[in-house]
C-alpha positions as CSV (number, residue, x, y, z in Angstrom):
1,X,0.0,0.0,0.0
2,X,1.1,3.7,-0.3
3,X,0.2,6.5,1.7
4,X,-1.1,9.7,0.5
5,X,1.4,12.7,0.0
6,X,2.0,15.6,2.5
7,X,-0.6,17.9,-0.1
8,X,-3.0,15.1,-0.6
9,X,-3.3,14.5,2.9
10,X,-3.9,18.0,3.9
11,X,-6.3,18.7,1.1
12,X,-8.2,15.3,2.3
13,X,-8.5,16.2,5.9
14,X,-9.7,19.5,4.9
15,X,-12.1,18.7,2.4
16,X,-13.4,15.8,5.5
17,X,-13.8,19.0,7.9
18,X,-15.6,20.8,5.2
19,X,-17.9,17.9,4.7
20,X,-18.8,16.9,8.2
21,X,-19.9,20.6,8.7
22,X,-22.4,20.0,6.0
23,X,-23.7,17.4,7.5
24,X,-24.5,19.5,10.5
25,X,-25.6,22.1,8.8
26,X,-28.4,19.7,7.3
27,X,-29.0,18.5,10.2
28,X,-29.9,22.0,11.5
29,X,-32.3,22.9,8.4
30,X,-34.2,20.0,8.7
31,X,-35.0,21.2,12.1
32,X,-36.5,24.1,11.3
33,X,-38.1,22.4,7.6
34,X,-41.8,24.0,7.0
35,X,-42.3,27.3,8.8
36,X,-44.3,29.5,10.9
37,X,-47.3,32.2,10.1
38,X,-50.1,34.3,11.7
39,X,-53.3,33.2,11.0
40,X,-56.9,36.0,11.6
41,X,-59.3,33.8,13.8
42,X,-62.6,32.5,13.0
43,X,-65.3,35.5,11.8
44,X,-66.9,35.2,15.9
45,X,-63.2,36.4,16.8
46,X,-62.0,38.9,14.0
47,X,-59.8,40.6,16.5
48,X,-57.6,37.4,17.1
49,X,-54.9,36.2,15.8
50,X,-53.0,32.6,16.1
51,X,-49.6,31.5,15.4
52,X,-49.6,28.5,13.3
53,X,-46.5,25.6,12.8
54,X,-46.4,24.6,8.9
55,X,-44.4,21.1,8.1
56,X,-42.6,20.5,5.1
57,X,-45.4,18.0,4.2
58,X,-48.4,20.5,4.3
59,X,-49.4,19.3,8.1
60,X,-50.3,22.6,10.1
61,X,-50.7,22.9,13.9
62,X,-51.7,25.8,15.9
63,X,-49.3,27.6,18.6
64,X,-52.0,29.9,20.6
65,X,-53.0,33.0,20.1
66,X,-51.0,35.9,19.4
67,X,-49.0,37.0,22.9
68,X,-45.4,38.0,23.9
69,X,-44.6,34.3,24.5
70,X,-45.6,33.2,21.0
71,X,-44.3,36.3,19.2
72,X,-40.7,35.6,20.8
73,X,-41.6,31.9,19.7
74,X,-42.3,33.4,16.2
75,X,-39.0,35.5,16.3
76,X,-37.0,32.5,17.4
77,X,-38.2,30.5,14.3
78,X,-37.4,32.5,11.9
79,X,-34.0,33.9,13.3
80,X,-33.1,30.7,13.9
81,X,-34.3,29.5,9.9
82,X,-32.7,32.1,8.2
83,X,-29.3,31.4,9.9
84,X,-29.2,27.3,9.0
85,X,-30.0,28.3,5.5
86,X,-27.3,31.0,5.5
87,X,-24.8,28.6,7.0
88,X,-25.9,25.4,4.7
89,X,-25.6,27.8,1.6
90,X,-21.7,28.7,2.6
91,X,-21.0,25.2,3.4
92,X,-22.8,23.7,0.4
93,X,-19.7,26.5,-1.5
94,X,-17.2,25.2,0.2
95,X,-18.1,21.6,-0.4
96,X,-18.1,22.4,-4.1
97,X,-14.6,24.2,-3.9
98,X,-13.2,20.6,-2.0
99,X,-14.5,19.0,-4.6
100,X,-12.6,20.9,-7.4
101,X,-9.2,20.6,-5.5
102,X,-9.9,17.3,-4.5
103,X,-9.8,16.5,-8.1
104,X,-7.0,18.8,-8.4
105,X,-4.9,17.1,-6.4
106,X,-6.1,13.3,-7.0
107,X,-6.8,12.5,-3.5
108,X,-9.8,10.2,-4.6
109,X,-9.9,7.2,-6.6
110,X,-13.6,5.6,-5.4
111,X,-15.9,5.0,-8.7
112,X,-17.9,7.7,-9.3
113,X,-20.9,6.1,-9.8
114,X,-20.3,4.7,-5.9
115,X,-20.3,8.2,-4.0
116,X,-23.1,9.0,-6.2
117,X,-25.1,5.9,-5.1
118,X,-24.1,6.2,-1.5
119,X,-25.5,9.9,-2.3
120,X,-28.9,9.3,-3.4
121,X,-29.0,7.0,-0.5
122,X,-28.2,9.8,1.9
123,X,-30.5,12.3,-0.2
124,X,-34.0,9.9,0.2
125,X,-32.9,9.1,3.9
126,X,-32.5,5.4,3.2
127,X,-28.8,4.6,4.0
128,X,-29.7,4.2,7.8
129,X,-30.9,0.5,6.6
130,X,-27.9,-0.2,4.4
131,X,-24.2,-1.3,5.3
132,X,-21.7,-1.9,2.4
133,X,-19.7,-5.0,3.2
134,X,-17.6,-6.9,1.1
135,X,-14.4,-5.2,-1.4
136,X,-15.9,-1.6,-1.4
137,X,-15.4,-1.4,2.9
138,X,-11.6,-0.9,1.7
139,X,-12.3,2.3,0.6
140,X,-13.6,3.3,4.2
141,X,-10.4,2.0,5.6
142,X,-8.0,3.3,3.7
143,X,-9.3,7.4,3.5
144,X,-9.7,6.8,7.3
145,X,-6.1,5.7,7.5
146,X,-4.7,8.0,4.8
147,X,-3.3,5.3,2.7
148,X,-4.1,3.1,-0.2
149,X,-4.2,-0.3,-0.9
150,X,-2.6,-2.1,-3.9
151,X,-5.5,-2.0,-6.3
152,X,-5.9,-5.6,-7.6
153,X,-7.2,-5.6,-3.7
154,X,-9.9,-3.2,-4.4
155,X,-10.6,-3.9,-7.6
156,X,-14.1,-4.9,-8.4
157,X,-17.3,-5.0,-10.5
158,X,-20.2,-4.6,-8.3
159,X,-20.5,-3.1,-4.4
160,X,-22.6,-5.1,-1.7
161,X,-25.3,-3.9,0.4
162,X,-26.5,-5.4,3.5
163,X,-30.0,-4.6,4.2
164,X,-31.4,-5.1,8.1
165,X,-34.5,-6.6,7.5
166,X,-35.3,-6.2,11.8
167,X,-36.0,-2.7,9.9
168,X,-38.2,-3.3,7.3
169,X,-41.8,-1.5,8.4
170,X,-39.5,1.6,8.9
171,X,-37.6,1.4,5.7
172,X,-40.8,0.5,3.6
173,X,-42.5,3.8,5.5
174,X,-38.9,5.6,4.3
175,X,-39.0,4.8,0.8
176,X,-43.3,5.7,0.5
177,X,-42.1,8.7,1.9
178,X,-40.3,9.2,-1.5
179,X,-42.7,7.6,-3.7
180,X,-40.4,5.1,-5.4
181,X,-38.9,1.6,-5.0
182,X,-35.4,0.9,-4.3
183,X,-34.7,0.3,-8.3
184,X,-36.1,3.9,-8.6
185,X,-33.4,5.2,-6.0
186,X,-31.0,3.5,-8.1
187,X,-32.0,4.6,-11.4
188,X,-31.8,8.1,-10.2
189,X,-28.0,7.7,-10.1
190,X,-27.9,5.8,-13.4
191,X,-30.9,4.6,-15.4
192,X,-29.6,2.3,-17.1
193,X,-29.8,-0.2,-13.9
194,X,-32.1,-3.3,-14.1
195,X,-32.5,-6.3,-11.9
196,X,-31.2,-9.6,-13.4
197,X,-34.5,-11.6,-14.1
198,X,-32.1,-15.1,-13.1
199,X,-30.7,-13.2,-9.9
200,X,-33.1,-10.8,-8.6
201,X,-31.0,-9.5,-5.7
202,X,-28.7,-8.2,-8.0
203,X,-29.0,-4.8,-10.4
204,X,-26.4,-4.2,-13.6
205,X,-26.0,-0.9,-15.8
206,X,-25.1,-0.8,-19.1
207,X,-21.1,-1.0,-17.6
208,X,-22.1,-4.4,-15.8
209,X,-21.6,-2.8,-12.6
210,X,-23.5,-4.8,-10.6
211,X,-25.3,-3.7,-6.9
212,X,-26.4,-6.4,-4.7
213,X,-28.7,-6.7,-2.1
214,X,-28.4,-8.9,1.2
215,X,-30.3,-10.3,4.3
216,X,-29.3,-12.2,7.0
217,X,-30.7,-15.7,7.1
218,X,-34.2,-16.1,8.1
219,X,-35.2,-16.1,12.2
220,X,-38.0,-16.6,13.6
221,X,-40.7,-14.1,12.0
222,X,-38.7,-12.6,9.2
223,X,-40.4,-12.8,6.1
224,X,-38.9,-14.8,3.0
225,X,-38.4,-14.5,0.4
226,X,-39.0,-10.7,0.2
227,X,-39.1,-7.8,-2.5
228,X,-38.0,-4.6,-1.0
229,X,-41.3,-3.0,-2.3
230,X,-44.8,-3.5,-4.5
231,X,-42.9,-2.7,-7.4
232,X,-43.0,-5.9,-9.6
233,X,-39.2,-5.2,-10.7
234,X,-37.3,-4.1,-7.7
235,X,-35.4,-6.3,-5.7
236,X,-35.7,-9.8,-4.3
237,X,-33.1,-9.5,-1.1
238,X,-30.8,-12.6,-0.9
239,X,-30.0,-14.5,2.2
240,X,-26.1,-14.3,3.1
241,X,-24.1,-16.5,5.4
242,X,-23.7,-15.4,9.0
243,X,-24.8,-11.7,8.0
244,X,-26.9,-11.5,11.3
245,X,-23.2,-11.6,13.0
246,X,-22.1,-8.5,10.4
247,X,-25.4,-6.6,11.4
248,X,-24.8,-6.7,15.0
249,X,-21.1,-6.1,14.8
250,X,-19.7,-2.9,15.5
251,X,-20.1,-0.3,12.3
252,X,-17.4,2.4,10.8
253,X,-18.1,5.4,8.7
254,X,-15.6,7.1,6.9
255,X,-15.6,10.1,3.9
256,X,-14.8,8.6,0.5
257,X,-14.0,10.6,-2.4
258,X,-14.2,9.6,-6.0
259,X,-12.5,10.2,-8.8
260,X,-14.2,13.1,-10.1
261,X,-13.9,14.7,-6.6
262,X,-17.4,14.3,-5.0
263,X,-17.3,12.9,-1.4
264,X,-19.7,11.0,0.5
265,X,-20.1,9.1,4.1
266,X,-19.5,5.1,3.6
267,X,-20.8,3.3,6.4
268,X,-19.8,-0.5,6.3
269,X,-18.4,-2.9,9.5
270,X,-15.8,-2.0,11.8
271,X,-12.0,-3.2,10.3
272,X,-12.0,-5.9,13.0
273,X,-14.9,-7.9,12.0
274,X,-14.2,-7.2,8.6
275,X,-10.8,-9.0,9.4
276,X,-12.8,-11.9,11.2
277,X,-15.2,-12.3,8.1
278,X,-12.6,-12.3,5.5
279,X,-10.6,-14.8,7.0
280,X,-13.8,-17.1,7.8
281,X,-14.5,-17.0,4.0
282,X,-11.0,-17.7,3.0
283,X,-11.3,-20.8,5.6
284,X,-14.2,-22.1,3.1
285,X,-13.3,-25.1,1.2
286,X,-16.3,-25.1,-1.1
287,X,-15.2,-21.2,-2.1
288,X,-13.5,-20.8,-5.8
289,X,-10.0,-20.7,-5.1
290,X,-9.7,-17.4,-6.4
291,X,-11.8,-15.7,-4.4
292,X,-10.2,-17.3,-1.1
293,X,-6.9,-16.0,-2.0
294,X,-8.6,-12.4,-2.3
295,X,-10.0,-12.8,1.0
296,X,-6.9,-13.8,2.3
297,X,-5.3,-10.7,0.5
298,X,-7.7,-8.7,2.0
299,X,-7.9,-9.8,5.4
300,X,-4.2,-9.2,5.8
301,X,-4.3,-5.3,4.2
302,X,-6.8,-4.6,6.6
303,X,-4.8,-5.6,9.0
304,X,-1.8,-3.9,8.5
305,X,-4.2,-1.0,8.2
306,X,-5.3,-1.7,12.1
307,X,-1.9,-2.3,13.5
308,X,-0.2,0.7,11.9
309,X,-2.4,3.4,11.1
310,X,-6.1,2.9,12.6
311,X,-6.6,4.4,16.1
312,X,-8.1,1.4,18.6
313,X,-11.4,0.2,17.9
């Protein structure tokens, strides 16, 4: 592996700072989402006046009539409103200006169309129920550890995603909430995507970049098989070997920046376990040869990654 230069490095950590502002920053606007407004009482009460809470979704709710607690409450709101959106507008600049110099000076090398996924997942609020396991959790490791690995080690075709299905009433509420199926999120990002009618846990693009969609084996009342919405073309999740163990593991979320410069939050399984699962699968005897010897590869980057550059777990 090599690690990043001295201008790389700085450029990355600043271009992180940048982003995990951001990320505050939208957590403070969608505080204060919808907004406030006086509203004239009914025609028995001319005189009166009410102070009403609008949400983003069109939901109103009355906060008492007009008085100095609700017009400080009124004057709160909107202070507090017009700052977030002040501070996510400078932030969203800055971003845009890491981007640029991230590309500038090469720090990233994560597939575009990856950050951009991992994006739209951020955007419709649906990563919460996704981890990525598997070759694409190098890329989390190695920004976190300013290094990077050989690249027949990350090299790959398609990027994993393990979907808790203890979750599932809240994630089908989530993706109502914006009015598509999970193909749809994914076809947002690139249209092209279809799921294979002979392996329907899996989506391919007109690159044969391929996502994939896993459960942990069935327990007790977990449905099976199961689509991740009505849609007749979405996604039937697949069942993956000891993936409860990866879902109750300890998780790790690190920036990742692509290639064009755009940055995202990966979040996938602590370096440990990823360790622990690597080696298991290189242990397999019924595994293709190949792919036992990348585990192996991998197992022992990772590491090399804890034991030299990682803070303790």
């Amino acid at each position: 592996m090599l690690e990043l230069n001295n201008d790389q490095m700085r450029q990355y950590i600043d271009a992180r700072a940048a982003f995990e502002a951001r990320e505050e920053a939208l957590a403070e606007a969608e505080q204060v989402r919808g907004g406030m407004y006086w509203h004239k009482g009914p025609p028995s009460a001319p005189d009166q006046v009410y102070l009403v809470r609008t949400s983003a979704g069109g939901g109103e709710k009355s906060l008492g009539p007009k008085s100095p607690q609700t017009e400080e409450m009124f004057a709160r709101f909107t202070q507090r409103k017009q700052y977030a959106i002040e501070r996510l507008k400078g932030l969203d600049e800055a971003v845009q200006q890491h981007e640029r110099l991230n590309r500038a000076y090469r720090v990233g090398r994560v597939p575009a169309l990856v950050v951009s996924l991992l994006q739209q997942l951020e955007k419709t609020k649906l990563q919460q129920y996704f981890r990525v396991v598997g070759t694409h959790s190098l890329y989390a490791y190695e920004f976190a550890a300013g290094v990077r690995f050989d690249s027949g080690a990350v090299a790959t075709r398609d990027i994993d995603l393990l979907w808790d299905v203890r979750k599932r009433v809240q994630f089908a509420t989530a993706l109502a909430r914006v009015d598509t199926s999970m193909i749809g999120v994914l076809r947002k990002v690139d249209r092209s995507f279809k799921v294979r009618s002979g392996q329907q846990y899996t989506a391919v693009n007109k690159d044969s970049f391929e996502v994939d969609i896993l459960r942990r084996e069935q327990l007790g009342s977990d449905p099976h098989p199961l689509r991740l919405s009505e849609d007749e073309d979405d996604f039937w999740v697949t069942q993956a070997p000891r993936a409860n163990e990866l879902l109750d593991s300890p998780g790790f979320s690190s920036i990742i920046v692509a290639t064009n410069g755009k940055m995202a939050r990966m979040h996938t399984l602590s370096p440990t376990v990823f360790v622990r699962f690597k080696r298991w699968m290189s242990s397999l005897s019924n595994r293709d040869p190949l792919k036992r010897n990348r585990d192996q590869l991998q197992a022992d980057a990772v590491q090399h990654v804890i034991d030299h550059y990682l803070p303790p777990q």
